[in-house]
Structure formats: C-alpha cells, structure tokens
Residue, then its C-alpha position, 0 to 999 in steps of 0.5 A: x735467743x734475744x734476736x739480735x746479731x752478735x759478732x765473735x770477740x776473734x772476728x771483731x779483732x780480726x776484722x779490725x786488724x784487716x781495715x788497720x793493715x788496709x789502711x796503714x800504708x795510706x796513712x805512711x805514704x801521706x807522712x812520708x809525703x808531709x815530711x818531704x814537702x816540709x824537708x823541700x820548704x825549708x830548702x826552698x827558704x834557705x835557698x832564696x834567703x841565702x843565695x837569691x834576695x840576699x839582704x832582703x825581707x823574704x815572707x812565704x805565702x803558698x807552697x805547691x805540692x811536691x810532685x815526683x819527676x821520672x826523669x832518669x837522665x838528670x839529677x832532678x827527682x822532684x819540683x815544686x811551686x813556690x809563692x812568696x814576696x819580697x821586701x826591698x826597702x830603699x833609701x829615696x832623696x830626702x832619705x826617706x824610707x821607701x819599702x817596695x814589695x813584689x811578689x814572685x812565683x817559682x818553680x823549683x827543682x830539688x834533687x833525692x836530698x831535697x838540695x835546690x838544683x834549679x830554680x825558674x821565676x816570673x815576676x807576678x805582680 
C-alpha cells in the first residue's frame, strides 16, 4: 500500500449520480422561474405599448420578481413590479420638438397564462 485513500470507481459514480439527483430540481425550478418572468415581461411591454401609452416611446428599466399569489378566489396567480420610462414627444409654439420623460412604477398582476389582468401605478418622478 502506498498510504493513500482511493475510492471504488462504483462509489465515485454513485456518488456523483446522488449530488446530480440532490441538485437538479434546483437547477429546474430556477429555469422554469426564468422563463416565466421572461414569458411575464414580454407580456408586460406588450401591455403597455399597445394598450396604456400607446403612441409613445416605451424604455424598460428594472423588473421585480415574479411572485406567486395564493389567492383562489380570482384569476390573479402571479404579480410583478415593473420600472420604465416614457417619452412623449410634443410640439410646443414655434413648433419645436419638446420631449418630456417620466418615469413610472407598476404593479401588475397576470393570470396562469401570463396575460395581464390588471395593472396599478404612480407616477414617480
């Protein structure tokens, strides 16, 4: 014997297999959360381009986390918080353009298919 330890090439591989099983779900509850917030954001922009500042220059800034909503009496299932600007550009008396931003916070509210249900702001800035 030379003195040192050496493991069983099965036990190394079983090992290894364990962690990986230990580990996985992790790793896929983490996507599976990924994508939905990915899924949600998309939603989100639509949502505001296309139905709140419609004509105007829409620029994302922070997204919150998507959190999960136990309430079974209405078709709300998730929330998530929502920093961006906008830009409405106007015209003032020597037509000139004069560009304002503001920059707004939101909550919004989704249902299980990541449609938009409702939406609660304040102006911030």
């Amino acid at each position: 014997m030379t003195g040192h330890i050496s493991a069983h090439p099965k036990t190394i591989v079983m090992r290894s297999l364990l962690l990986a099983v230990l580990i996985l779900p992790f790793f896929a509850g983490a996507q599976i959360n990924r994508s939905a917030k990915e899924l949600a954001s998309e939603r989100i922009q639509e949502y505001i381009v296309n139905k709140l500042f419609k004509n105007k220059q829409y620029s994302p800034v922070s997204f919150g986390e998507i959190k999960a909503i136990g309430n079974n009496q209405s078709r709300i299932v998730w929330e998530l918080v929502h920093n961006f600007e906008i830009t409405d550009g106007g015209k003032n008396s020597i037509q000139q353009s004069t560009a304002t931003r503001q920059s707004y916070k939101f909550l919004f509210y989704l249902d299980e298919k990541m449609k938009v249900v409702k939406a609660e702001t304040y102006f911030t800035n």
